[in-house]
Biotite code that builds the C-alpha atoms (Angstrom):
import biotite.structure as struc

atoms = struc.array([
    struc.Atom([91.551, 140.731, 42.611], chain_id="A", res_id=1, res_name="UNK", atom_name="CA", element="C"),
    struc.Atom([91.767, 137.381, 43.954], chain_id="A", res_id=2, res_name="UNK", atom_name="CA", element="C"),
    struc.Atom([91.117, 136.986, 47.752], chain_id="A", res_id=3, res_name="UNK", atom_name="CA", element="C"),
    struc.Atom([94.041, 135.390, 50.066], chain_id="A", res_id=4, res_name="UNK", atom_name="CA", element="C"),
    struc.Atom([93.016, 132.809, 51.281], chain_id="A", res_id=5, res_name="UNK", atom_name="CA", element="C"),
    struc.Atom([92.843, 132.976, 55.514], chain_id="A", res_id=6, res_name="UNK", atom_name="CA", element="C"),
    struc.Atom([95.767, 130.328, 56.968], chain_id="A", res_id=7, res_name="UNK", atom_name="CA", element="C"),
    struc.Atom([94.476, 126.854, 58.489], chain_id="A", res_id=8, res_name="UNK", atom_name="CA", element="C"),
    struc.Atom([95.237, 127.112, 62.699], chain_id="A", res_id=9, res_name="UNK", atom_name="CA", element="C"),
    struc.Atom([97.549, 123.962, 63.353], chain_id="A", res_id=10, res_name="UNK", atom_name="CA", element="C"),
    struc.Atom([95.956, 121.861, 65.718], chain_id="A", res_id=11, res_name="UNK", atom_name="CA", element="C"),
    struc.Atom([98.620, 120.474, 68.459], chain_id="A", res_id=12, res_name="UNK", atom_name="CA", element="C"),
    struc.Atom([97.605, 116.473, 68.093], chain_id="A", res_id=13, res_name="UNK", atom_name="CA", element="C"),
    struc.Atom([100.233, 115.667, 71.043], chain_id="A", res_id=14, res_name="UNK", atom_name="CA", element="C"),
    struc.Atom([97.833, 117.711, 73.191], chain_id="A", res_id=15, res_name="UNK", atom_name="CA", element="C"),
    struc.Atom([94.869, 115.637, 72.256], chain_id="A", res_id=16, res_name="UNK", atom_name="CA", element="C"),
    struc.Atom([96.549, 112.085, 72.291], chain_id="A", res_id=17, res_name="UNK", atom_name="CA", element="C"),
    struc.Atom([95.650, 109.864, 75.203], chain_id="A", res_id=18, res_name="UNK", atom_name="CA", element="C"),
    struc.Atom([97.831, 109.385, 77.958], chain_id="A", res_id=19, res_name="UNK", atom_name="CA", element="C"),
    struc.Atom([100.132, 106.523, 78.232], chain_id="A", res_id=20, res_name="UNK", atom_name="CA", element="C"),
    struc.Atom([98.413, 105.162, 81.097], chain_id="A", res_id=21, res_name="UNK", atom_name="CA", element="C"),
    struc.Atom([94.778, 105.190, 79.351], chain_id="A", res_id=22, res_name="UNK", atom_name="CA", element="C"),
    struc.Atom([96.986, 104.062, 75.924], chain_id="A", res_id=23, res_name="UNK", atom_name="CA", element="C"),
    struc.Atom([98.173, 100.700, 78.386], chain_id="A", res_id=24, res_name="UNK", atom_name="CA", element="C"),
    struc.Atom([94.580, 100.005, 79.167], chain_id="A", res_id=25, res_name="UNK", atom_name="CA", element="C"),
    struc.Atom([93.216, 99.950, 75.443], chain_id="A", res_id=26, res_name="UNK", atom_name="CA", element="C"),
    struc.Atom([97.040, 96.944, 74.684], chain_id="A", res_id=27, res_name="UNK", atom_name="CA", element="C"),
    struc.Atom([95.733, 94.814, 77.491], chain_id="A", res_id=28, res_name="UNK", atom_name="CA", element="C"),
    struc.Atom([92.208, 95.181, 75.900], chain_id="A", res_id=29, res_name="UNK", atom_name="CA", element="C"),
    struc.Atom([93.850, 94.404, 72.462], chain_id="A", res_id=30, res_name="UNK", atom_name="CA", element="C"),
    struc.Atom([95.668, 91.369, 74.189], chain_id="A", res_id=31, res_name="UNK", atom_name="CA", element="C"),
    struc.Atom([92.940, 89.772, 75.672], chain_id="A", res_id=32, res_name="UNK", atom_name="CA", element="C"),
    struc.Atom([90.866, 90.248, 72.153], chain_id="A", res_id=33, res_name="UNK", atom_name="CA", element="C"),
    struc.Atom([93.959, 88.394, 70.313], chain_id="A", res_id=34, res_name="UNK", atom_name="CA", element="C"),
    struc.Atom([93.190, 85.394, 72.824], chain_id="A", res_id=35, res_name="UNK", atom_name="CA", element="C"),
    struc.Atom([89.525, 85.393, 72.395], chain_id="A", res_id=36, res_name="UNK", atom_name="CA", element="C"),
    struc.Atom([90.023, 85.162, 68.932], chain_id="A", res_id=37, res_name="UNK", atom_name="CA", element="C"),
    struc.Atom([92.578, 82.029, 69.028], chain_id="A", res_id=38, res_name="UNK", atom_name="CA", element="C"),
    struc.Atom([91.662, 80.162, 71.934], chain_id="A", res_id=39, res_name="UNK", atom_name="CA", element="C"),
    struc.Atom([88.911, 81.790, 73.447], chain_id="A", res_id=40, res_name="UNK", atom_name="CA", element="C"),
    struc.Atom([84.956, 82.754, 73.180], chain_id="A", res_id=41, res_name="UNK", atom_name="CA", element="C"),
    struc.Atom([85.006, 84.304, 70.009], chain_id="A", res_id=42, res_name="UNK", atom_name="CA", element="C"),
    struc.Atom([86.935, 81.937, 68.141], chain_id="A", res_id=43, res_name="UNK", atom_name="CA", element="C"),
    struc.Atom([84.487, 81.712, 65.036], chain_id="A", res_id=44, res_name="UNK", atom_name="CA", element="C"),
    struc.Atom([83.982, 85.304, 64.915], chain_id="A", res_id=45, res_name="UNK", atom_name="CA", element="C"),
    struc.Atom([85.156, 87.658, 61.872], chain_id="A", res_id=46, res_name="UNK", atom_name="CA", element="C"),
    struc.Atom([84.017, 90.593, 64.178], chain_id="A", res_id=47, res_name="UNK", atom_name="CA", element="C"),
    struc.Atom([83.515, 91.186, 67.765], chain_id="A", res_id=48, res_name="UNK", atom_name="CA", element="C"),
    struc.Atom([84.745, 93.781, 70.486], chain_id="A", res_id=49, res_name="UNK", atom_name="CA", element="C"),
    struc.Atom([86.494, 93.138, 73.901], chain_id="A", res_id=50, res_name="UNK", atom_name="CA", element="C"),
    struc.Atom([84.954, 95.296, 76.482], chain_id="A", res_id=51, res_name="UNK", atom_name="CA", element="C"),
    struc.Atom([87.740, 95.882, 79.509], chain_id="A", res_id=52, res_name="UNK", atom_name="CA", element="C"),
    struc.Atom([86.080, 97.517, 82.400], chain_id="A", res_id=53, res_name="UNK", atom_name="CA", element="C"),
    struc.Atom([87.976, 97.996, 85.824], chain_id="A", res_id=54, res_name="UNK", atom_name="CA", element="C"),
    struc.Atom([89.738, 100.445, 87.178], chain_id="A", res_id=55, res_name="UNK", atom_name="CA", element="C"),
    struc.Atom([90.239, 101.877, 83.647], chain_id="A", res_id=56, res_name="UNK", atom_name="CA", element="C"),
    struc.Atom([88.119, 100.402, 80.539], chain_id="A", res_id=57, res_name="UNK", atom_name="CA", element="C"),
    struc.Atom([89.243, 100.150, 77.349], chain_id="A", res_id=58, res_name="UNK", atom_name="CA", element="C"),
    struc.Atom([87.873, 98.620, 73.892], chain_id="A", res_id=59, res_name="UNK", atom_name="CA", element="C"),
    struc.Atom([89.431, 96.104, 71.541], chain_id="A", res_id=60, res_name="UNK", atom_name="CA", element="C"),
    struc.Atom([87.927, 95.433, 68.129], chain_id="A", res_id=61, res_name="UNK", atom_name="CA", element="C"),
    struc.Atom([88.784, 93.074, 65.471], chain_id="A", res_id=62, res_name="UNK", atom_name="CA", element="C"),
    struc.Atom([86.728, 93.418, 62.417], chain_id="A", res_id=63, res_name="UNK", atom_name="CA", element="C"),
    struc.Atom([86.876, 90.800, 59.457], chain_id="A", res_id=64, res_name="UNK", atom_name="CA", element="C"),
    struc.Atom([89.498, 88.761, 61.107], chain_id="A", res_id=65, res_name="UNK", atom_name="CA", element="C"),
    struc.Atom([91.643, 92.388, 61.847], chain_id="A", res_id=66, res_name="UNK", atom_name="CA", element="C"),
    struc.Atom([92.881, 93.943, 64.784], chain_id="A", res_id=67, res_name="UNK", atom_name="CA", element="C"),
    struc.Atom([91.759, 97.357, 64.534], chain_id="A", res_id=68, res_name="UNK", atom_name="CA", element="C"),
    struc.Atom([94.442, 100.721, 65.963], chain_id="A", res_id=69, res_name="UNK", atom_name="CA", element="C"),
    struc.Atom([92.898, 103.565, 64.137], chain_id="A", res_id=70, res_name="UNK", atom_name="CA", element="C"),
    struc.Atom([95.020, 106.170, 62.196], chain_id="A", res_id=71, res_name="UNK", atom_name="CA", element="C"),
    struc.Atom([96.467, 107.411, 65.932], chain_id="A", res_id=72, res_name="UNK", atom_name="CA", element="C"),
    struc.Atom([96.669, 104.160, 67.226], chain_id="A", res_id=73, res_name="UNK", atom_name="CA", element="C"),
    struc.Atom([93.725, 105.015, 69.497], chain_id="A", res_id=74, res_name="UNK", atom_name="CA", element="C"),
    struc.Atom([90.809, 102.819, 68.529], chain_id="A", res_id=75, res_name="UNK", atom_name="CA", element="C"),
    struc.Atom([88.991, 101.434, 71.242], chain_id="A", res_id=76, res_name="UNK", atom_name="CA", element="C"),
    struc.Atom([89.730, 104.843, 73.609], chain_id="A", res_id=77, res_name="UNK", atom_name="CA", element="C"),
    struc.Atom([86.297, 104.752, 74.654], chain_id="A", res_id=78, res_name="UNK", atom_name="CA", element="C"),
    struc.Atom([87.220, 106.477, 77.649], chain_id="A", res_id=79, res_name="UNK", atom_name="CA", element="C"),
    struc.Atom([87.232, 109.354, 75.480], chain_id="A", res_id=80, res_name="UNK", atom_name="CA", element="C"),
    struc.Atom([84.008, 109.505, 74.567], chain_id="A", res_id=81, res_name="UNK", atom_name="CA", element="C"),
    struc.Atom([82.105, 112.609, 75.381], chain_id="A", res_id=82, res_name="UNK", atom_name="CA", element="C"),
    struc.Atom([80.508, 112.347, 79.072], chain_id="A", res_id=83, res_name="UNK", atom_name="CA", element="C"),
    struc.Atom([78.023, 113.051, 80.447], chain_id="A", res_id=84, res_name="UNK", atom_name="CA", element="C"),
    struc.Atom([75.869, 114.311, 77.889], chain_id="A", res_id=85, res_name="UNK", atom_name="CA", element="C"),
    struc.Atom([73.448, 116.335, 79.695], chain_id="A", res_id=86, res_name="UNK", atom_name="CA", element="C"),
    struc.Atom([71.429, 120.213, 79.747], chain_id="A", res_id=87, res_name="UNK", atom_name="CA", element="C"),
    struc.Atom([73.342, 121.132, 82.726], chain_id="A", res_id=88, res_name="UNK", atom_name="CA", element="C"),
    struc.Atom([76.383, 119.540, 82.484], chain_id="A", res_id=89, res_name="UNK", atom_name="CA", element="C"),
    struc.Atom([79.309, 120.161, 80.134], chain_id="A", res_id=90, res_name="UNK", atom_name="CA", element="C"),
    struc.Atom([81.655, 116.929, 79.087], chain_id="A", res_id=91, res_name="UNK", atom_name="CA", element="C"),
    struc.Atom([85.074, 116.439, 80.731], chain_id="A", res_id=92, res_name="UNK", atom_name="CA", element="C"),
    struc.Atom([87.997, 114.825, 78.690], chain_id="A", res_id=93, res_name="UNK", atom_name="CA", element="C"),
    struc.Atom([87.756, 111.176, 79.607], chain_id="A", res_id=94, res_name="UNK", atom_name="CA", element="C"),
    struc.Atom([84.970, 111.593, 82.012], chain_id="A", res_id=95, res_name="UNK", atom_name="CA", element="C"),
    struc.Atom([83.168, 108.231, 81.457], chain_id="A", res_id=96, res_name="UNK", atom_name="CA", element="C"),
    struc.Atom([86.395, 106.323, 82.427], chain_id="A", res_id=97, res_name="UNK", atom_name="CA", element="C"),
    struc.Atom([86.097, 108.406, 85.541], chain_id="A", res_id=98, res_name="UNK", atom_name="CA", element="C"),
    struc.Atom([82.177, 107.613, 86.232], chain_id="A", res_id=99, res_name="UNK", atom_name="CA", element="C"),
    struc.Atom([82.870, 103.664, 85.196], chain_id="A", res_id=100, res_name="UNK", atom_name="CA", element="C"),
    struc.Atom([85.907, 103.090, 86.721], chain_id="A", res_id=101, res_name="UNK", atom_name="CA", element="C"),
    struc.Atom([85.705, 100.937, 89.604], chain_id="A", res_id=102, res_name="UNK", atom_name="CA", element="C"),
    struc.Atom([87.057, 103.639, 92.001], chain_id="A", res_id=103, res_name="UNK", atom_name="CA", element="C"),
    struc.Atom([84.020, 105.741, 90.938], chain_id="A", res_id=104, res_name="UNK", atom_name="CA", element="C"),
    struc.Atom([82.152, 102.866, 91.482], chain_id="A", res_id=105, res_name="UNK", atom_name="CA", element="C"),
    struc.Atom([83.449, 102.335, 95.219], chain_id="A", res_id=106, res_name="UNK", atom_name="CA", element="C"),
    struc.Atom([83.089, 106.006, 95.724], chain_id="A", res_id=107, res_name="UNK", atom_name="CA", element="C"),
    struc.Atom([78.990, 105.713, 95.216], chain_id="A", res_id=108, res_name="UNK", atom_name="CA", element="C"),
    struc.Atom([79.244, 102.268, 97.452], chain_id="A", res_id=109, res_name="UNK", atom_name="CA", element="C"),
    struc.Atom([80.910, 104.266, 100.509], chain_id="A", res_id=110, res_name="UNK", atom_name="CA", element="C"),
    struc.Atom([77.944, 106.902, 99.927], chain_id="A", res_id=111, res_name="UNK", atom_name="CA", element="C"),
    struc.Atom([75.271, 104.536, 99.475], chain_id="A", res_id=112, res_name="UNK", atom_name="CA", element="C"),
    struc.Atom([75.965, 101.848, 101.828], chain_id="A", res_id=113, res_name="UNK", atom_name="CA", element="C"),
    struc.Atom([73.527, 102.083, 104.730], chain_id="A", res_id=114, res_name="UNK", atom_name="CA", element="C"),
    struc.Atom([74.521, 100.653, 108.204], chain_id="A", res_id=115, res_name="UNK", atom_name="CA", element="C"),
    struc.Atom([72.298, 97.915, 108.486], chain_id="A", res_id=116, res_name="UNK", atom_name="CA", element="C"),
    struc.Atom([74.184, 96.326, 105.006], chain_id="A", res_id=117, res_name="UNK", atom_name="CA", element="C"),
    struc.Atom([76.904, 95.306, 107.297], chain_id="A", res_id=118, res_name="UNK", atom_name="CA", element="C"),
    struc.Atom([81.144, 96.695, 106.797], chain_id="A", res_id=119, res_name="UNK", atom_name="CA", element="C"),
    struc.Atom([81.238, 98.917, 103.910], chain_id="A", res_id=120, res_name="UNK", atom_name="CA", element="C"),
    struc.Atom([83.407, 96.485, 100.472], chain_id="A", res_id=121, res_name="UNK", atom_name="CA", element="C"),
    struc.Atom([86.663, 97.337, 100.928], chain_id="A", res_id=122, res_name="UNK", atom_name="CA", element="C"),
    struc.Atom([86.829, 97.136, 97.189], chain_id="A", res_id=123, res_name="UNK", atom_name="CA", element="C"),
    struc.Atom([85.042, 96.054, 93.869], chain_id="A", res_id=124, res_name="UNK", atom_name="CA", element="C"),
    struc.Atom([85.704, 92.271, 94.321], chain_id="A", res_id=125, res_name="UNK", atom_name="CA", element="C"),
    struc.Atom([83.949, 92.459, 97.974], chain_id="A", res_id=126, res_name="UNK", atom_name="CA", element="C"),
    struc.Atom([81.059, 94.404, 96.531], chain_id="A", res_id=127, res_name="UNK", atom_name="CA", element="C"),
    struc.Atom([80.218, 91.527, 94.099], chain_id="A", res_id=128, res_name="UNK", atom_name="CA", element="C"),
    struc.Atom([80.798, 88.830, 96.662], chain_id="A", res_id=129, res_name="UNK", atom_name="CA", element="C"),
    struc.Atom([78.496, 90.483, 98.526], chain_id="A", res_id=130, res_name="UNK", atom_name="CA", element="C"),
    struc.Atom([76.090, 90.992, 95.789], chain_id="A", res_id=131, res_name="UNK", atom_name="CA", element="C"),
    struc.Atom([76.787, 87.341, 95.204], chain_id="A", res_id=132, res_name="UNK", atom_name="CA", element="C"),
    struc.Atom([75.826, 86.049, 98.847], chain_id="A", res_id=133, res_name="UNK", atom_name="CA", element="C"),
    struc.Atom([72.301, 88.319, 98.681], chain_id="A", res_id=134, res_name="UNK", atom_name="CA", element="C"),
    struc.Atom([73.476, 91.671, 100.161], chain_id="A", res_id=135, res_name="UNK", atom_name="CA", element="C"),
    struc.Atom([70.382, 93.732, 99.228], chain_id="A", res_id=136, res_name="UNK", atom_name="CA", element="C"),
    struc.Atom([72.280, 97.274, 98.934], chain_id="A", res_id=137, res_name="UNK", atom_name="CA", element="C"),
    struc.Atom([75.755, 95.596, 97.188], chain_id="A", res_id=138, res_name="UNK", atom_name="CA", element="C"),
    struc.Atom([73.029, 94.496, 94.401], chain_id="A", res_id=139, res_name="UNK", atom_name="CA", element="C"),
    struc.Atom([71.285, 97.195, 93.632], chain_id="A", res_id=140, res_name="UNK", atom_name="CA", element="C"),
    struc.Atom([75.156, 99.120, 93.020], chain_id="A", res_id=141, res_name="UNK", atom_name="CA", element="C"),
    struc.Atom([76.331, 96.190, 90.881], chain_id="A", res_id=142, res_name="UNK", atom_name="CA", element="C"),
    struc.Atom([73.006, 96.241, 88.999], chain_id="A", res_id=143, res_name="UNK", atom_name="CA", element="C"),
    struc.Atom([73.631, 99.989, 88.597], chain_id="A", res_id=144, res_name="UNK", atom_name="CA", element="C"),
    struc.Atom([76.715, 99.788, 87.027], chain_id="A", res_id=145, res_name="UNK", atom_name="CA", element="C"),
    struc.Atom([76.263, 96.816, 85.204], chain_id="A", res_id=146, res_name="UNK", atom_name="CA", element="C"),
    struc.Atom([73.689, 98.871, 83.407], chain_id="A", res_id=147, res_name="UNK", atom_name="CA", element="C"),
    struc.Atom([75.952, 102.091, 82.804], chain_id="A", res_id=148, res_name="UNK", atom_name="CA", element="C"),
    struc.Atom([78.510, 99.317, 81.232], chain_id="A", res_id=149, res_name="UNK", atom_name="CA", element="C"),
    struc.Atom([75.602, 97.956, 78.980], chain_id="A", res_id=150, res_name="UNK", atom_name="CA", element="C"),
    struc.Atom([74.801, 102.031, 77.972], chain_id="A", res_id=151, res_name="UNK", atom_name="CA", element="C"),
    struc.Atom([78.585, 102.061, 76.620], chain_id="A", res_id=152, res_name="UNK", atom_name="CA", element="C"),
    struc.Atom([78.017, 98.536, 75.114], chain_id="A", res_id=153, res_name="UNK", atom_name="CA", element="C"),
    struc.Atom([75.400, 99.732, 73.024], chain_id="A", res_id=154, res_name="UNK", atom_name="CA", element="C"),
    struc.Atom([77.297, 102.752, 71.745], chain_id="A", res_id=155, res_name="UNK", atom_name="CA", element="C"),
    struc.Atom([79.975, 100.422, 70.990], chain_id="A", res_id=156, res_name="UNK", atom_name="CA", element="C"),
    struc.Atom([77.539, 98.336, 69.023], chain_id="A", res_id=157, res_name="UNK", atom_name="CA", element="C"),
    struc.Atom([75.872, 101.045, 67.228], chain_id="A", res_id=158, res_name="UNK", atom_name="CA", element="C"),
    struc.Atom([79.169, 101.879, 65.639], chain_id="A", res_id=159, res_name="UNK", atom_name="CA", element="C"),
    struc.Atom([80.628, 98.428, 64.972], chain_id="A", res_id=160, res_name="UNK", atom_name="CA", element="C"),
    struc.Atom([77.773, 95.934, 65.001], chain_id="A", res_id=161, res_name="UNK", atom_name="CA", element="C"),
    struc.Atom([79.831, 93.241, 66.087], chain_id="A", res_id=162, res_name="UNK", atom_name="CA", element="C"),
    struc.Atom([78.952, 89.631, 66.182], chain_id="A", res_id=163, res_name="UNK", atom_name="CA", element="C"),
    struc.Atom([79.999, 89.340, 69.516], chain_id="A", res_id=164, res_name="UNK", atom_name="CA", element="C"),
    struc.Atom([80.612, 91.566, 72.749], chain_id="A", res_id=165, res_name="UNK", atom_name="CA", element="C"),
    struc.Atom([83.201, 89.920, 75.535], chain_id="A", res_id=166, res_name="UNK", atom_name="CA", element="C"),
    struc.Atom([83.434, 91.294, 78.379], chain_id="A", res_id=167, res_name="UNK", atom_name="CA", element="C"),
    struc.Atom([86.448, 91.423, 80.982], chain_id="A", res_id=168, res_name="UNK", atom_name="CA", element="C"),
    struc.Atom([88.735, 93.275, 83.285], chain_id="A", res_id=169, res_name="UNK", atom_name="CA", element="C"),
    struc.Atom([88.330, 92.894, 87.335], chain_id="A", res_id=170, res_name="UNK", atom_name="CA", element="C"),
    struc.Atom([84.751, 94.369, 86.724], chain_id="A", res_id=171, res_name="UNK", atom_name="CA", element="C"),
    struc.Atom([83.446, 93.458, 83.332], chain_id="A", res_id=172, res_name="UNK", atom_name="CA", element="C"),
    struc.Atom([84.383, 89.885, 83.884], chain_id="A", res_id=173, res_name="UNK", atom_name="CA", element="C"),
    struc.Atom([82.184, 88.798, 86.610], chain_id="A", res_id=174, res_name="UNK", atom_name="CA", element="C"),
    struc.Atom([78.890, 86.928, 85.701], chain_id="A", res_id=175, res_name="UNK", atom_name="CA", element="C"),
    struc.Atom([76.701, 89.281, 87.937], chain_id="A", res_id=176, res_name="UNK", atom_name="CA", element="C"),
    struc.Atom([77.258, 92.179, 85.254], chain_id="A", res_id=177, res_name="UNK", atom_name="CA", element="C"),
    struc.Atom([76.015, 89.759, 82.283], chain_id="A", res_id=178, res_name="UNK", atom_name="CA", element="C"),
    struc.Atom([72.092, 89.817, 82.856], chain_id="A", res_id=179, res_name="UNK", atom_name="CA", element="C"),
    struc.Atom([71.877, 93.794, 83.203], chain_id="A", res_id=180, res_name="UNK", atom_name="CA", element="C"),
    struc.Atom([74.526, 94.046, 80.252], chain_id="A", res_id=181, res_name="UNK", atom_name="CA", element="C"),
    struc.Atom([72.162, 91.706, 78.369], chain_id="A", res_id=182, res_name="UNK", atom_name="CA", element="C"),
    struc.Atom([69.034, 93.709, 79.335], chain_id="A", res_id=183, res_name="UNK", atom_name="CA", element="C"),
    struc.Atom([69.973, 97.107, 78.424], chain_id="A", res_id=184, res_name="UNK", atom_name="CA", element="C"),
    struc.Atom([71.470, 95.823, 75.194], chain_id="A", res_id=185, res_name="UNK", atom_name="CA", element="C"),
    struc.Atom([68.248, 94.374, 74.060], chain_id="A", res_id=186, res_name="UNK", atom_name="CA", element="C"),
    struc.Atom([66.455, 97.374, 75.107], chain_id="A", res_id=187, res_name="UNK", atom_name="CA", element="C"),
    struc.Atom([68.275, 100.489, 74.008], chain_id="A", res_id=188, res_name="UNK", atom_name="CA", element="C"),
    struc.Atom([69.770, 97.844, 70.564], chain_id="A", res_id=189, res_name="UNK", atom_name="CA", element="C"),
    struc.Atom([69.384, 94.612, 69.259], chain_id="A", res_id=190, res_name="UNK", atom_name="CA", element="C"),
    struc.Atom([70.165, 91.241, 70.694], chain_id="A", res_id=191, res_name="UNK", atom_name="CA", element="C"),
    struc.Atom([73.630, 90.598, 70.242], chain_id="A", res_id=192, res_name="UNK", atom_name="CA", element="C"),
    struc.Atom([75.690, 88.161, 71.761], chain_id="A", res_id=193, res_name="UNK", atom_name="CA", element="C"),
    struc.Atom([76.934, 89.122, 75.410], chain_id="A", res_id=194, res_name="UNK", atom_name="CA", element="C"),
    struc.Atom([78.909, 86.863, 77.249], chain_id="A", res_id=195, res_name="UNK", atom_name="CA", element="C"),
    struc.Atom([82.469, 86.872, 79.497], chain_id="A", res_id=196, res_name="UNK", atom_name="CA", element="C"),
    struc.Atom([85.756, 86.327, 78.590], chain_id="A", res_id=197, res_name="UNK", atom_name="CA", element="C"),
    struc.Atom([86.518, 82.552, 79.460], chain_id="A", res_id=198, res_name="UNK", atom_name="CA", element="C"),
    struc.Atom([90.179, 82.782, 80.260], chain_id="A", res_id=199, res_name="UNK", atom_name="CA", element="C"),
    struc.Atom([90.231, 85.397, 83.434], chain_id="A", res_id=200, res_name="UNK", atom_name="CA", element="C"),
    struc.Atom([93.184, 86.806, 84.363], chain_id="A", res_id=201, res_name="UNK", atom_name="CA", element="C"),
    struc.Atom([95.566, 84.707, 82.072], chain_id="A", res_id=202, res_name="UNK", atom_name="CA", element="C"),
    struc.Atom([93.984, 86.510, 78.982], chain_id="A", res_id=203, res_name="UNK", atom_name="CA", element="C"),
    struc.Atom([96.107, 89.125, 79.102], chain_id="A", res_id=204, res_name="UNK", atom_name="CA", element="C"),
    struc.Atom([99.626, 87.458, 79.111], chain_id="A", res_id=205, res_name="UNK", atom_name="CA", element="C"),
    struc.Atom([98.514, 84.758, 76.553], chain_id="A", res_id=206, res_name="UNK", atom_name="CA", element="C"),
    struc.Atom([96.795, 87.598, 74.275], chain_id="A", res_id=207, res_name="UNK", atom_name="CA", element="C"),
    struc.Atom([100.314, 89.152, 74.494], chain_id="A", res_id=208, res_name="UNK", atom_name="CA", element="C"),
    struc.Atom([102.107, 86.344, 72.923], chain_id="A", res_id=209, res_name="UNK", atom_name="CA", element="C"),
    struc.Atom([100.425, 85.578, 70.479], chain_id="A", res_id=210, res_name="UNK", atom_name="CA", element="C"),
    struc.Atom([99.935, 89.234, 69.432], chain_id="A", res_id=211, res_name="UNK", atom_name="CA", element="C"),
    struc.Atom([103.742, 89.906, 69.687], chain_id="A", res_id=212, res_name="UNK", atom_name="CA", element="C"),
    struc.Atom([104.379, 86.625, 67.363], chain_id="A", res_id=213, res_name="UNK", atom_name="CA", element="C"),
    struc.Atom([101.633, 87.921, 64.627], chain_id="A", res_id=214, res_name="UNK", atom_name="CA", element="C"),
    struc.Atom([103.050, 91.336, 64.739], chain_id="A", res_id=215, res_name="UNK", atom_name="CA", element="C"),
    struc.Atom([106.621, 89.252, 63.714], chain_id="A", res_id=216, res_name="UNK", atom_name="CA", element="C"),
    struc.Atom([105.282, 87.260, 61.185], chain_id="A", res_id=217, res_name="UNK", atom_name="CA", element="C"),
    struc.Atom([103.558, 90.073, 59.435], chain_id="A", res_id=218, res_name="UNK", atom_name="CA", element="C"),
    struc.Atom([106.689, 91.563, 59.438], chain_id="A", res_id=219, res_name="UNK", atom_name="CA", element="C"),
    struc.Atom([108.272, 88.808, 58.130], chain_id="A", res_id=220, res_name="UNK", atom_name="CA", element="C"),
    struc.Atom([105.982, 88.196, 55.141], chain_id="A", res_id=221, res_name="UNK", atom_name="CA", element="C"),
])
């Protein structure tokens, strides 16, 4: 007698989608690749990635000259990569977004700070300028995270080897983050190109644009 064969459990995919506000991170990550890629640093590059780390991060990827959205449209969620990976921990659904984000990364300031560093950084941008003038205790946090974003760089690389790794958002785009980014890389990897993304804060709206008028042109042809 043949054996039935036991029913497949359904899996409810709506329940493991991102959210919409972790989805809006990963577009401005896949704007700001589109610009690198006309205008910008990685203009002669078939593949690279565009790391966005601020108060969310988020990955965009181009590989052989394509933009890359993944089956679900949810390449480059690196915020949902498993984290932290540890004997005594468990991982949390989009826990490293919560440890890198830049309010996570205020959080440890406000417990680190001592009270001979001076007034506590209000926020990210006065933590690096006071990294930036030679505040002992603002550098050692920026060097700190500026290694936890080269940990996810090399993950990133190990998966996509790409030619190039730009890095942006109100975080990632600051030059004090390169040399630790660079040093972890080349420790825990291989030496691949780090660098910033060139155009700042306009990325975004130009990466837009020209994303919107490929997206009509493919449609068109």
């Amino acid at each position: 007698m043949r054996r039935r064969r036991k029913p497949v459990p359904t899996v409810n995919t709506r329940k493991l989608r991102p959210t919409r506000s972790r989805c809006d991170s990963v577009q401005q990550a896949r704007s700001r690749i589109h610009q690198a890629h006309r205008i910008g640093v990685a203009q002669d590059q078939r593949s690279f990635v565009y790391l966005q780390v601020g108060v969310k991060i988020g990955l965009g990827i181009v590989i052989d000259g394509k933009l890359i959205h993944g089956a679900h449209g949810a390449s480059g969620e690196v915020a949902m990569m498993a984290f932290p990976w540890s004997p005594t921990e468990r991982p949390v659904r989009a826990g490293l977004e919560d440890y890198l984000g830049s309010d996570a990364l205020m959080a440890r300031c406000a417990t680190a700070w001592s009270d001979n560093a001076g007034p506590v950084p209000k926020d990210a941008e006065a933590l690096f300028n006071a990294a930036a003038r030679g505040n002992k205790v603002a550098r050692r946090l920026v060097d700190a995270h500026s290694a936890d974003i080269g940990r996810l760089a090399v993950g990133v690389m190990s998966v996509l080897d790409p030619g190039v790794v730009v890095l942006g958002g109100g975080v990632g785009q600051n030059q004090l983050v390169l040399p630790e980014v660079r040093r972890v890389t080349q420790s825990l990897a291989w030496d691949t190109e780090i660098t910033v993304g060139a155009l700042g804060d306009h990325a975004t709206v130009l990466g837009a644009v020209h994303l919107a008028i490929t997206r009509a042109l493919d449609r068109l042809t």
